[in-house]
N, CA, C and O atoms as CSV, one atom per row, in Angstrom:
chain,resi,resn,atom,element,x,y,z
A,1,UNK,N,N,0.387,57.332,-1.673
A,1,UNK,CA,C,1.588,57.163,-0.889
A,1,UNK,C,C,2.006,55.694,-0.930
A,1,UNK,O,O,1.443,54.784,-0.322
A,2,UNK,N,N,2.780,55.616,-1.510
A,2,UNK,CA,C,3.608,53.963,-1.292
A,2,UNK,C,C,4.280,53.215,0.339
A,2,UNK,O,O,5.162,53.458,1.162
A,3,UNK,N,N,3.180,52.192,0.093
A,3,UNK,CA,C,3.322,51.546,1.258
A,3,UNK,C,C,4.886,51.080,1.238
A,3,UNK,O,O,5.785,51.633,0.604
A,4,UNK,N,N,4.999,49.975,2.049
A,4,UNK,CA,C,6.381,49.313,2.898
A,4,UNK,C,C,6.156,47.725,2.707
A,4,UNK,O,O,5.303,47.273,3.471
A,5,UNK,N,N,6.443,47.278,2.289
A,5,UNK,CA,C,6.287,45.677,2.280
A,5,UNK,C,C,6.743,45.096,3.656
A,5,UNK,O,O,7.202,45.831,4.530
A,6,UNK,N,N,6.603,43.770,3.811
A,6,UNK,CA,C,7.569,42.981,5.288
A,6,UNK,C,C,9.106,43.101,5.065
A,6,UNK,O,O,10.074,43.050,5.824
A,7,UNK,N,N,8.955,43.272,3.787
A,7,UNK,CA,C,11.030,42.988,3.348
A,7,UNK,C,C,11.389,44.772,3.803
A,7,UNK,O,O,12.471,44.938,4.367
A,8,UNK,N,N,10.675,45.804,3.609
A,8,UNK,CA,C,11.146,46.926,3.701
A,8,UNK,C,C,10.861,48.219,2.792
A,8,UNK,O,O,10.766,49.444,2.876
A,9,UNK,N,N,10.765,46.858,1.603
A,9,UNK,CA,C,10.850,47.196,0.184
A,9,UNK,C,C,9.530,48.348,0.008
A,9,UNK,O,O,8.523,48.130,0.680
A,10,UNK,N,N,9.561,49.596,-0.926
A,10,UNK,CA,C,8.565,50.410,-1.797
A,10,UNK,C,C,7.694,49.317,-2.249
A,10,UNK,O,O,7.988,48.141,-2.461
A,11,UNK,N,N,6.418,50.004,-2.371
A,11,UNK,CA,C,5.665,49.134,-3.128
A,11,UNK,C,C,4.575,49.882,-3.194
A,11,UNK,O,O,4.059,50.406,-2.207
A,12,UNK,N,N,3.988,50.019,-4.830
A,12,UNK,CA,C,2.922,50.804,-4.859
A,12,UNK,C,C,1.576,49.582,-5.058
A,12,UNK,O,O,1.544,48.488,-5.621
A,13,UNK,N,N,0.449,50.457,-4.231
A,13,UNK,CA,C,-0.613,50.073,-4.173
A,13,UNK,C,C,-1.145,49.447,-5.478
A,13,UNK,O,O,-1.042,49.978,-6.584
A,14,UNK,N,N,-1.854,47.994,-5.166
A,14,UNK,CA,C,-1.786,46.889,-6.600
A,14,UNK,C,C,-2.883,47.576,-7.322
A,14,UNK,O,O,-3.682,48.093,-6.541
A,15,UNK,N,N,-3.109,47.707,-8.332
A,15,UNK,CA,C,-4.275,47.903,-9.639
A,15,UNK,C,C,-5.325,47.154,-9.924
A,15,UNK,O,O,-6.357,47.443,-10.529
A,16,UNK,N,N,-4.783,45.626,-9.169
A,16,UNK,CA,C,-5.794,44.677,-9.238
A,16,UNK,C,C,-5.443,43.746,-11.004
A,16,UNK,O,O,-6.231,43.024,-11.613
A,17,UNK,N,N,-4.480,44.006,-11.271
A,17,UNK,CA,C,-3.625,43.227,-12.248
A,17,UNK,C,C,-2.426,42.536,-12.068
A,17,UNK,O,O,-1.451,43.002,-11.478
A,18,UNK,N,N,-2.482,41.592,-12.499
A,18,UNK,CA,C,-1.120,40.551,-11.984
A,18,UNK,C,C,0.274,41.110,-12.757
A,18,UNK,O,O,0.365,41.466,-13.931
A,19,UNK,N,N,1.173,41.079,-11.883
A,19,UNK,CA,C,2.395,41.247,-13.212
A,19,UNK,C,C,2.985,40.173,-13.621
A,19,UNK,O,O,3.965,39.816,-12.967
A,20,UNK,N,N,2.600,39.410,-14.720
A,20,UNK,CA,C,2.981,37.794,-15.392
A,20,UNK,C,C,4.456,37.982,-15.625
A,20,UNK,O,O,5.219,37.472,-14.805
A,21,UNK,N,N,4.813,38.464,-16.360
A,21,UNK,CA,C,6.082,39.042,-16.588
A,21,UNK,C,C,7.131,38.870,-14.999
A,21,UNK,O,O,8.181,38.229,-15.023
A,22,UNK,N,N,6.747,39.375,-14.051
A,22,UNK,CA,C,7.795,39.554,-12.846
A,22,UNK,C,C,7.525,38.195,-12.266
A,22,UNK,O,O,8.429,37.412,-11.974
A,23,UNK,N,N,5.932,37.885,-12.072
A,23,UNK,CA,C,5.823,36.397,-11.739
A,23,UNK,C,C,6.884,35.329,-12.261
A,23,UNK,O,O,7.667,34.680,-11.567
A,24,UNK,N,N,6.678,35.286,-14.103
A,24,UNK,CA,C,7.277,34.508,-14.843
A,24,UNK,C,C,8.940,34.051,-14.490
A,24,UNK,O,O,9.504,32.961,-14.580
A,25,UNK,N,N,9.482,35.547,-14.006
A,25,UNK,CA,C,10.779,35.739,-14.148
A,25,UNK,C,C,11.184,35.226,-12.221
A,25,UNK,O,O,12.401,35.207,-12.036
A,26,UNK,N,N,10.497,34.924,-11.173
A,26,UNK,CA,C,10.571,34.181,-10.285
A,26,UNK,C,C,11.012,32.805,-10.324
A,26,UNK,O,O,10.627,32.172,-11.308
A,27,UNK,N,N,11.801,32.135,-9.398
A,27,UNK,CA,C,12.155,31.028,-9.256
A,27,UNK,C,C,10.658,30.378,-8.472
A,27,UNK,O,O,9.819,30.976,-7.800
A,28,UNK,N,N,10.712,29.405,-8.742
A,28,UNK,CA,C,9.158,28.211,-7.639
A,28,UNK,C,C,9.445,28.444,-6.315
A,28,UNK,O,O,8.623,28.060,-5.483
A,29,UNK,N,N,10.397,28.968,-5.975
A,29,UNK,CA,C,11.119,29.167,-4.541
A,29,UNK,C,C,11.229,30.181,-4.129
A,29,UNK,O,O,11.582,30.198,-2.950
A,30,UNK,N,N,11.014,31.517,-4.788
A,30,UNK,CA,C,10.493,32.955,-4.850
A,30,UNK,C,C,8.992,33.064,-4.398
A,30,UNK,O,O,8.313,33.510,-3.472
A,31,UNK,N,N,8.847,32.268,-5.823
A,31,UNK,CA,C,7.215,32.444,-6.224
A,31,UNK,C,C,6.402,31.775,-3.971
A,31,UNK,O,O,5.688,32.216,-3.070
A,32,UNK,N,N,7.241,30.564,-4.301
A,32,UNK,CA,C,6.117,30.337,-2.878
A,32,UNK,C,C,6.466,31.167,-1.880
A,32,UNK,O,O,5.543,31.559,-1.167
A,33,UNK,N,N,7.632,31.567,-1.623
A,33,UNK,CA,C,7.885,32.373,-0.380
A,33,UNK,C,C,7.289,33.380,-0.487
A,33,UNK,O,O,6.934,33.915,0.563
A,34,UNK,N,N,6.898,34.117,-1.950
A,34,UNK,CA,C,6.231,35.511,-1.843
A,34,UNK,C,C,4.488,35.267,-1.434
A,34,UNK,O,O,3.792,36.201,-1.036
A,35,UNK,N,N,3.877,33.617,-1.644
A,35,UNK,CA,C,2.692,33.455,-1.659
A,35,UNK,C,C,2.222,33.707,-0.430
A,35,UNK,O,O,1.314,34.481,-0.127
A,36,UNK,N,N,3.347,32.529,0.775
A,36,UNK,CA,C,3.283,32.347,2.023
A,36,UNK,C,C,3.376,34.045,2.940
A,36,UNK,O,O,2.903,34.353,4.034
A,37,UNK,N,N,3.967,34.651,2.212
A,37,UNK,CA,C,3.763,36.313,3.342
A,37,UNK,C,C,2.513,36.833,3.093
A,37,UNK,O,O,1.833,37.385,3.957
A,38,UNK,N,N,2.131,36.654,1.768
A,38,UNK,CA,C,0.665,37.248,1.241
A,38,UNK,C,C,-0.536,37.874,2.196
A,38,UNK,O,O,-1.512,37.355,1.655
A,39,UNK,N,N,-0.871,38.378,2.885
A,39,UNK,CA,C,-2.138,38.727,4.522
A,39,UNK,C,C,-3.289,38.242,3.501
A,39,UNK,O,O,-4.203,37.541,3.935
A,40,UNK,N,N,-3.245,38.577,2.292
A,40,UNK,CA,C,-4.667,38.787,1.690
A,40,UNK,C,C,-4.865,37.283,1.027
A,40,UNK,O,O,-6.016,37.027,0.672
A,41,UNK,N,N,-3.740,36.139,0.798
A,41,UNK,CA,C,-4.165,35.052,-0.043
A,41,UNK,C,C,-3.359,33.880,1.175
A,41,UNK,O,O,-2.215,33.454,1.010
A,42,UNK,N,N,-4.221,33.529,2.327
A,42,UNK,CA,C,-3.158,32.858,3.178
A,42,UNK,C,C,-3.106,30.936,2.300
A,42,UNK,O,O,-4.089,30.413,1.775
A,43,UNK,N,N,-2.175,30.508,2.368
A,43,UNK,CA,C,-2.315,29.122,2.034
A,43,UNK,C,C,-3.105,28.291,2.924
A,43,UNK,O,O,-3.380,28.681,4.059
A,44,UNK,N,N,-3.555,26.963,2.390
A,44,UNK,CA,C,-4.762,26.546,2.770
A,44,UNK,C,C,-4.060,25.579,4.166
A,44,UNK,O,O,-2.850,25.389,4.286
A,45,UNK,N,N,-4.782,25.218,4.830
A,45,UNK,CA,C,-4.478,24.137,5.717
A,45,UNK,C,C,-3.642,22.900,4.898
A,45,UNK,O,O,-3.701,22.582,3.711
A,46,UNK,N,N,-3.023,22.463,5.758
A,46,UNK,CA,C,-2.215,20.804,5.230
A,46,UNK,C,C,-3.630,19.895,5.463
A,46,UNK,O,O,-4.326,19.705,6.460
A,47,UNK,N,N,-3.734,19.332,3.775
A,47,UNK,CA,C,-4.395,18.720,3.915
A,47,UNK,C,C,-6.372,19.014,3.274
A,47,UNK,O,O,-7.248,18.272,2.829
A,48,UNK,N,N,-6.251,20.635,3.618
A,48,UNK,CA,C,-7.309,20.988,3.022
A,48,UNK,C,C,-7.677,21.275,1.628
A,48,UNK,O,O,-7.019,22.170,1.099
A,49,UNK,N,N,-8.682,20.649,0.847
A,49,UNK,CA,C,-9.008,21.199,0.057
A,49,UNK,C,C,-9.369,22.595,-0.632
A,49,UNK,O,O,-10.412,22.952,-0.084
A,50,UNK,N,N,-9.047,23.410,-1.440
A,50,UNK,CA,C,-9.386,24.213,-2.130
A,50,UNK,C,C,-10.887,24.223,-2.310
A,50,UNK,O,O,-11.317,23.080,-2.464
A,51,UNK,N,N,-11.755,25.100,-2.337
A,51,UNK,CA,C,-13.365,25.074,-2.201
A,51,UNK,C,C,-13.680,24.281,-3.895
A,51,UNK,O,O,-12.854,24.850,-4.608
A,52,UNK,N,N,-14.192,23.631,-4.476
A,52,UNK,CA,C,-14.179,23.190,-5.513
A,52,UNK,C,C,-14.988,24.353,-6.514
A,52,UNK,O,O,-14.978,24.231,-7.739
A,53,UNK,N,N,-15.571,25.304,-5.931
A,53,UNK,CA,C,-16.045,25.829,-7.148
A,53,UNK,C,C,-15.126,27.048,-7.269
A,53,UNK,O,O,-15.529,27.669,-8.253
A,54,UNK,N,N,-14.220,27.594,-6.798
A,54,UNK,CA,C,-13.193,27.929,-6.984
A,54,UNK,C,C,-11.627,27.304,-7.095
A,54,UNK,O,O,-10.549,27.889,-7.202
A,55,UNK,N,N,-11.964,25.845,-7.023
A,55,UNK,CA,C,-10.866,25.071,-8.445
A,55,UNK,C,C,-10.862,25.492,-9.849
A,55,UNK,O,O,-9.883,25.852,-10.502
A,56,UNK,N,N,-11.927,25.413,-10.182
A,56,UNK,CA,C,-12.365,26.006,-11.495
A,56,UNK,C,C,-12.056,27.385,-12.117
A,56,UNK,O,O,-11.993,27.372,-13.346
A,57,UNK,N,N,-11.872,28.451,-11.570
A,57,UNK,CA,C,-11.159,29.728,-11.702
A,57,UNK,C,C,-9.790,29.648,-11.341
A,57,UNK,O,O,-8.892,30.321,-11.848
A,58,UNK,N,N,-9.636,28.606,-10.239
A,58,UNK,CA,C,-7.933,28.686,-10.085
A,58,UNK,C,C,-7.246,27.622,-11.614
A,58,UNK,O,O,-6.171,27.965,-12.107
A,59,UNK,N,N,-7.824,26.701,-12.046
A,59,UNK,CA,C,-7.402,26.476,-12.998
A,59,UNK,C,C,-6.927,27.226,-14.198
A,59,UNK,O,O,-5.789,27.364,-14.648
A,60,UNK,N,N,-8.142,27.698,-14.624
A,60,UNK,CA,C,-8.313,29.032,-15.516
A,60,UNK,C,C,-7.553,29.447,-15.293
A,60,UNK,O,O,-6.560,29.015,-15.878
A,61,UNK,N,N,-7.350,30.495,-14.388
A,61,UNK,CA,C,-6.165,31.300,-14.224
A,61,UNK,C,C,-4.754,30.739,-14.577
A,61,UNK,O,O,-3.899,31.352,-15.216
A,62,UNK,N,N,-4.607,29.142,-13.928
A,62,UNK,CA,C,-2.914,28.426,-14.264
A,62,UNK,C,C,-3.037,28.563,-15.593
A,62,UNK,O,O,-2.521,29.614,-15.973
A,63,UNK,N,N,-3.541,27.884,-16.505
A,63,UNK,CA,C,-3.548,28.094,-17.624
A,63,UNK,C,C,-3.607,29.096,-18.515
A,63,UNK,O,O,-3.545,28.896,-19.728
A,64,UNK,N,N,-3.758,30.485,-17.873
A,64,UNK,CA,C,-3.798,31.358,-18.527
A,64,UNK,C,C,-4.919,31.490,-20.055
A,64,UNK,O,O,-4.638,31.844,-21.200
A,65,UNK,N,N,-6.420,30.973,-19.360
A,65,UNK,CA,C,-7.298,30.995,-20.195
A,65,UNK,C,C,-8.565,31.626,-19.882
A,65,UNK,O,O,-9.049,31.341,-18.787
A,66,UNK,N,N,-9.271,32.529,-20.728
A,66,UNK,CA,C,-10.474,33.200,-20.487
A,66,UNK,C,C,-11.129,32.118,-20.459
A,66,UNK,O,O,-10.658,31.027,-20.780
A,67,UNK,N,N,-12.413,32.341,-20.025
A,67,UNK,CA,C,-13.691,31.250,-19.653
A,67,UNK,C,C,-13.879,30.844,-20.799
A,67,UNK,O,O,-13.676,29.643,-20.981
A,68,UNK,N,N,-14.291,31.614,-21.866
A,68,UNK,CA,C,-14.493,30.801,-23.316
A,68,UNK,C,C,-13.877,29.754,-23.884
A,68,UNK,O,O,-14.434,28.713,-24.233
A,69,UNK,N,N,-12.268,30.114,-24.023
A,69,UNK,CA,C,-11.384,29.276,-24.280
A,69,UNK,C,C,-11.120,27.673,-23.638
A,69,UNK,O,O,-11.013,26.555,-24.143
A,70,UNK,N,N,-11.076,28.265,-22.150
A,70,UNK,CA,C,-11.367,27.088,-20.863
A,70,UNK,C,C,-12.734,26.402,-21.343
A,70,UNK,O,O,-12.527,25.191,-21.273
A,71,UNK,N,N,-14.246,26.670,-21.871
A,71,UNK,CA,C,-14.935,26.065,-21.677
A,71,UNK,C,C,-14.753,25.568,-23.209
A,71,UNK,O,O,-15.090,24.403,-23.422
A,72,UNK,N,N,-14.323,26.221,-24.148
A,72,UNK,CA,C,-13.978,25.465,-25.802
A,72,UNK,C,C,-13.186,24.535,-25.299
A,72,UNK,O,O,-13.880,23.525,-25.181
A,73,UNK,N,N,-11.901,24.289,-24.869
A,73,UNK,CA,C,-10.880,23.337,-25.245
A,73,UNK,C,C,-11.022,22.392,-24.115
A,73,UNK,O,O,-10.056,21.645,-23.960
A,74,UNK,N,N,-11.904,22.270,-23.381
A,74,UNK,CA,C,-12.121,21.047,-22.062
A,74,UNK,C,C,-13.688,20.744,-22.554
A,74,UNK,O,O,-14.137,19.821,-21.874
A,75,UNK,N,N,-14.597,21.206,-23.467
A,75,UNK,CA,C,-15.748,20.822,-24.259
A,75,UNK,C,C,-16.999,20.918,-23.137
A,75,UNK,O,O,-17.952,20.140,-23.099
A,76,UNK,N,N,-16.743,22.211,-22.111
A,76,UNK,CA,C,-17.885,22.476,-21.068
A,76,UNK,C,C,-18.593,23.350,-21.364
A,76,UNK,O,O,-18.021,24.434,-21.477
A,77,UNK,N,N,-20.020,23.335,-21.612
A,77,UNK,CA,C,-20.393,24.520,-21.763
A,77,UNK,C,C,-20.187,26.054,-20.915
A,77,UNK,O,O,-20.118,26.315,-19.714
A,78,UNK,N,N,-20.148,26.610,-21.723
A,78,UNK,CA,C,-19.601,27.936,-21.248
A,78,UNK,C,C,-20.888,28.361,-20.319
A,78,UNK,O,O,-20.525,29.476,-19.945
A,79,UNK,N,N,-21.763,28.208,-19.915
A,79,UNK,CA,C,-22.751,28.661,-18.918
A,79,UNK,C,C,-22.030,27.750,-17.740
A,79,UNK,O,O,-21.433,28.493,-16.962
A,80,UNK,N,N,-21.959,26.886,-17.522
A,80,UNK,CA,C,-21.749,25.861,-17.182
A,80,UNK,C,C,-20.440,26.480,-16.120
A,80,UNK,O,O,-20.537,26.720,-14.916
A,81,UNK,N,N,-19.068,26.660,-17.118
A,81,UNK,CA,C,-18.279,27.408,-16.669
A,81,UNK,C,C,-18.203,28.877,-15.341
A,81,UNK,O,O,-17.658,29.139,-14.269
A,82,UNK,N,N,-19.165,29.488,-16.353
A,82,UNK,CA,C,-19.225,31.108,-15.387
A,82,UNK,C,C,-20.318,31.240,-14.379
A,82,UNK,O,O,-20.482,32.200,-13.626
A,83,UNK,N,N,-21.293,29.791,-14.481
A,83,UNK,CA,C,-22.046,29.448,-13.111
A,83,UNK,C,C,-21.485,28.971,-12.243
A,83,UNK,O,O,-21.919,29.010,-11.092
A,84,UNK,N,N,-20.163,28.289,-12.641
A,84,UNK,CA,C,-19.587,27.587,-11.233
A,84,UNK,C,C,-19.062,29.050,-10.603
A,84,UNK,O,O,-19.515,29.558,-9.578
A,85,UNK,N,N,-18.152,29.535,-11.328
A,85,UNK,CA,C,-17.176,30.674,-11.171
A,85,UNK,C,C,-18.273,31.595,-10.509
A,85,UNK,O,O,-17.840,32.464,-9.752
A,86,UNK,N,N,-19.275,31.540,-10.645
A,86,UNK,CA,C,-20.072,32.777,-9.409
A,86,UNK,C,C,-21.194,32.501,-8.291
A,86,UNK,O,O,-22.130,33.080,-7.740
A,87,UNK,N,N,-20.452,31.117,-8.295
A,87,UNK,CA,C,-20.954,30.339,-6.647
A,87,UNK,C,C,-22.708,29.772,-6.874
A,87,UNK,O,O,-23.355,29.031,-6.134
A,88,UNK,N,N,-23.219,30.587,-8.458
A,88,UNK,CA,C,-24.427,29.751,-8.675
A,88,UNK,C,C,-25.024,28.372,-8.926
A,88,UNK,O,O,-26.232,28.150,-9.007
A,89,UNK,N,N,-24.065,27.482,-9.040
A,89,UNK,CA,C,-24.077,26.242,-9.145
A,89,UNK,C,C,-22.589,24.942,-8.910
A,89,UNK,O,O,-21.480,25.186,-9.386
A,90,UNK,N,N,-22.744,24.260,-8.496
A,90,UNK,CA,C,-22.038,23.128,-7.725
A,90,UNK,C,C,-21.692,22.459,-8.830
A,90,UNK,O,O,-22.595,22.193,-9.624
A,91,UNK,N,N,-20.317,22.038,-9.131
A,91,UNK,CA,C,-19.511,20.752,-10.034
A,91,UNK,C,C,-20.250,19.552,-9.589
A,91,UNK,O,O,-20.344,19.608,-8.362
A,92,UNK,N,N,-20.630,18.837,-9.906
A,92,UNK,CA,C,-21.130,17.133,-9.180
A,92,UNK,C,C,-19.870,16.210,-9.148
A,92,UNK,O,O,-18.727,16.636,-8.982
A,93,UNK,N,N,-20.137,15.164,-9.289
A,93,UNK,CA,C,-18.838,14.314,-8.212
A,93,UNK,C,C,-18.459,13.843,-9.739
A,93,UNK,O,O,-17.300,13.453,-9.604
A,94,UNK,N,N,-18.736,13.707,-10.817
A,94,UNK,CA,C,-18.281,13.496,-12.240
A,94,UNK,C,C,-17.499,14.704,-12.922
A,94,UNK,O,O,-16.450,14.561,-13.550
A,95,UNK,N,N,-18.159,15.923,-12.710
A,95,UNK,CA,C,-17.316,17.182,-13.077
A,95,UNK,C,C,-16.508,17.502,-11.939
A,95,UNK,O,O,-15.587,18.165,-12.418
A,96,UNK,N,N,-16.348,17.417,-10.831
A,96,UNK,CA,C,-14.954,17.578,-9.898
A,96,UNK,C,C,-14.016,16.405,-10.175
A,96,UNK,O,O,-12.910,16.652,-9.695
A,97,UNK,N,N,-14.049,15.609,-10.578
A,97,UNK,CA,C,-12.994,14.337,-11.227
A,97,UNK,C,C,-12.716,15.009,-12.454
A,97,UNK,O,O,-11.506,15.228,-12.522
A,98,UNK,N,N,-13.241,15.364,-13.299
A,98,UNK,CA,C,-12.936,15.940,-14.374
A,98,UNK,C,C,-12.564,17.243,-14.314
A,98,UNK,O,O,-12.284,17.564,-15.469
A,99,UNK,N,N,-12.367,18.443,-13.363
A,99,UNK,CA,C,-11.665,19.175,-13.152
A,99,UNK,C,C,-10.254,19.012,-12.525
A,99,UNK,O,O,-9.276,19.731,-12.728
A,100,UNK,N,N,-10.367,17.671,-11.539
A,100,UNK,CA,C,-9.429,16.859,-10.882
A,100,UNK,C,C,-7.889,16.507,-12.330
A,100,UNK,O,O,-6.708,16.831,-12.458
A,101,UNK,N,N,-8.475,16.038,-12.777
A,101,UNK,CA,C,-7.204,15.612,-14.189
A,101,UNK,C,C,-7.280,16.693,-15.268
A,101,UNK,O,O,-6.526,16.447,-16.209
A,102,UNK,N,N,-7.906,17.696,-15.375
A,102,UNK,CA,C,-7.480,18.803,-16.208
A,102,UNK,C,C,-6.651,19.437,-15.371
A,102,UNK,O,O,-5.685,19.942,-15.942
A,103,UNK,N,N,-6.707,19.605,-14.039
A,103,UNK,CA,C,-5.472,20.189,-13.240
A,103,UNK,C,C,-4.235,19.201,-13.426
A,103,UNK,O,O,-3.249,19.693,-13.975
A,104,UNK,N,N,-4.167,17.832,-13.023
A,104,UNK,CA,C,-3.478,16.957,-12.919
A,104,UNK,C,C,-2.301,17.249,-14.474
A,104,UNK,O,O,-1.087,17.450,-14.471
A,105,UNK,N,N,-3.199,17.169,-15.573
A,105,UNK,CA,C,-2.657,17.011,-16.994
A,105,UNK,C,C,-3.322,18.035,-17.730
A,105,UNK,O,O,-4.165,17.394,-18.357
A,106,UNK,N,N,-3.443,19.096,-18.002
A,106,UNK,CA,C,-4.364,19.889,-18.704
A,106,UNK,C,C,-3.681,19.887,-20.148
A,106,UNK,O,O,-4.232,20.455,-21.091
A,107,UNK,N,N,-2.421,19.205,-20.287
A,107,UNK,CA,C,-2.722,18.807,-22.179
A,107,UNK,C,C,-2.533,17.800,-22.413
A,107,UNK,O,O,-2.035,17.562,-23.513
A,108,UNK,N,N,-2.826,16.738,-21.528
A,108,UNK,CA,C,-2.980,15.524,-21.806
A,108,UNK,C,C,-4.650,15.134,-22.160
A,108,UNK,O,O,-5.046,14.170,-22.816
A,109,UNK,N,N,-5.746,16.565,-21.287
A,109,UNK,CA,C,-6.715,15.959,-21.499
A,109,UNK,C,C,-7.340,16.749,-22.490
A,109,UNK,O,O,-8.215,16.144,-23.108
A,110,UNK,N,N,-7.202,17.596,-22.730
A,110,UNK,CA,C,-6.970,18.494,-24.066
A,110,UNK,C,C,-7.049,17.290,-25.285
A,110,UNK,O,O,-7.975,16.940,-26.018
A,111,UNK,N,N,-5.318,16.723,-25.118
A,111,UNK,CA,C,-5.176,16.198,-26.302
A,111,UNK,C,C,-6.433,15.237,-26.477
A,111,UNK,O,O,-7.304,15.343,-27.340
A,112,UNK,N,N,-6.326,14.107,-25.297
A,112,UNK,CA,C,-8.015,13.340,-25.383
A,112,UNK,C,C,-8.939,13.731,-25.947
A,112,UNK,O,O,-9.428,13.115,-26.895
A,113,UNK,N,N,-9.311,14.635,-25.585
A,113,UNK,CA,C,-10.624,15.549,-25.760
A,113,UNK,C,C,-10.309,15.594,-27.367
A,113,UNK,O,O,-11.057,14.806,-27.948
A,114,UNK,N,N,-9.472,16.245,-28.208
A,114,UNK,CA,C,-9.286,16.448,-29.168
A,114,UNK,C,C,-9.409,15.289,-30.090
A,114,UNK,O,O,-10.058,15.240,-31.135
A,115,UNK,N,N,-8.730,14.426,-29.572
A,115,UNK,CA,C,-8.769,12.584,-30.609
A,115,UNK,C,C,-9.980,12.171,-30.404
A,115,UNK,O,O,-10.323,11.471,-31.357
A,116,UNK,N,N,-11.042,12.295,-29.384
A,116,UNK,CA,C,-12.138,11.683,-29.129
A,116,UNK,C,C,-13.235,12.400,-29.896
A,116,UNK,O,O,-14.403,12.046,-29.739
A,117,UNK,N,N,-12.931,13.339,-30.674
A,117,UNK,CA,C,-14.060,14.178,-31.450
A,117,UNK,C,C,-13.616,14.216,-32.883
A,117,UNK,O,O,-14.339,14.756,-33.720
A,118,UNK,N,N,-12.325,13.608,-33.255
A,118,UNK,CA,C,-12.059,13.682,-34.585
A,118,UNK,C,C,-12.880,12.597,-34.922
A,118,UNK,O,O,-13.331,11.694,-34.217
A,119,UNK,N,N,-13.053,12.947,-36.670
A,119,UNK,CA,C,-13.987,12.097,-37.609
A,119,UNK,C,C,-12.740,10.921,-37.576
A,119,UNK,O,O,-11.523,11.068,-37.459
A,120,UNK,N,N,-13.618,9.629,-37.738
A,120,UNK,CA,C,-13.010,8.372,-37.847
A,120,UNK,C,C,-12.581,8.596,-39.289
A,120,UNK,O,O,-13.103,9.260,-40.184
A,121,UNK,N,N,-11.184,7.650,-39.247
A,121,UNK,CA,C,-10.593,7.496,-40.582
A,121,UNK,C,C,-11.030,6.088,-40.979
A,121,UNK,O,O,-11.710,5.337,-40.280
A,122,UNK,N,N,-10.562,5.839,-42.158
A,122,UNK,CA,C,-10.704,4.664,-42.984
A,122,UNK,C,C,-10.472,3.541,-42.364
A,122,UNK,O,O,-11.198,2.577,-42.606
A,123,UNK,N,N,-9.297,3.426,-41.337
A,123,UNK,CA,C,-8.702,2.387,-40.832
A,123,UNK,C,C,-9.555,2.175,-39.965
A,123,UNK,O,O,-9.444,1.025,-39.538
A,124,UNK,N,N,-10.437,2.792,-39.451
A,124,UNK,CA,C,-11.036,2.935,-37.889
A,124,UNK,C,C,-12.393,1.870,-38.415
A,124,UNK,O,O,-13.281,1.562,-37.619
């Protein structure tokens, strides 16, 4: 039976899959007003931090990257990755700075990451 949203609106019970597509096609001004009604995802306090070992999956997710990919192109090991993501182990104060500016710039540090592992050229 299809529930009722706050607007009024039909709405069938979620699958537990995002729709990127309807997201995508939201204005930033949609998108937050639909976040802020949410019962099940309330926004955080002014001021509060996000739990840090679920920074790490909320990243992932912005980026639209599986753990593999996320732990290939930021050069973390992939254990490393899906231990934070299941509350078995803690970022330290060097990997929360470094999750800190992959949020901040995530292809700026990409690109870094990328120049800092190429073979030196001739000139170098």
């Amino acid at each position: 039976m299809p529930r009722t949203t706050r607007q009024g609106n039909q709405a069938t019970p979620s699958q537990g899959k995002t729709d990127w597509a309807a997201l995508d096609a939201m204005t930033d001004d949609e998108a937050q007003a639909a976040a802020l009604i949410d019962p099940d995802a309330p926004p955080l306090p002014e001021g509060q931090k996000m739990h840090h070992r679920a920074q790490v999956k909320r990243i992932r997710w912005t980026l639209k990257l599986t753990r593999e990919a996320f732990a290939e192109r930021y050069h973390i090991p992939l254990e490393t990755v899906e231990r934070w993501e299941r509350y078995e182990a803690k970022p330290d104060a060097v990997a929360t700075a470094f999750l800190d500016a992959i949020a901040s710039d995530p292809e700026g540090v990409a690109a870094a990451l990328t120049r800092s592992t190429m073979p030196p050229t001739a000139a170098e």
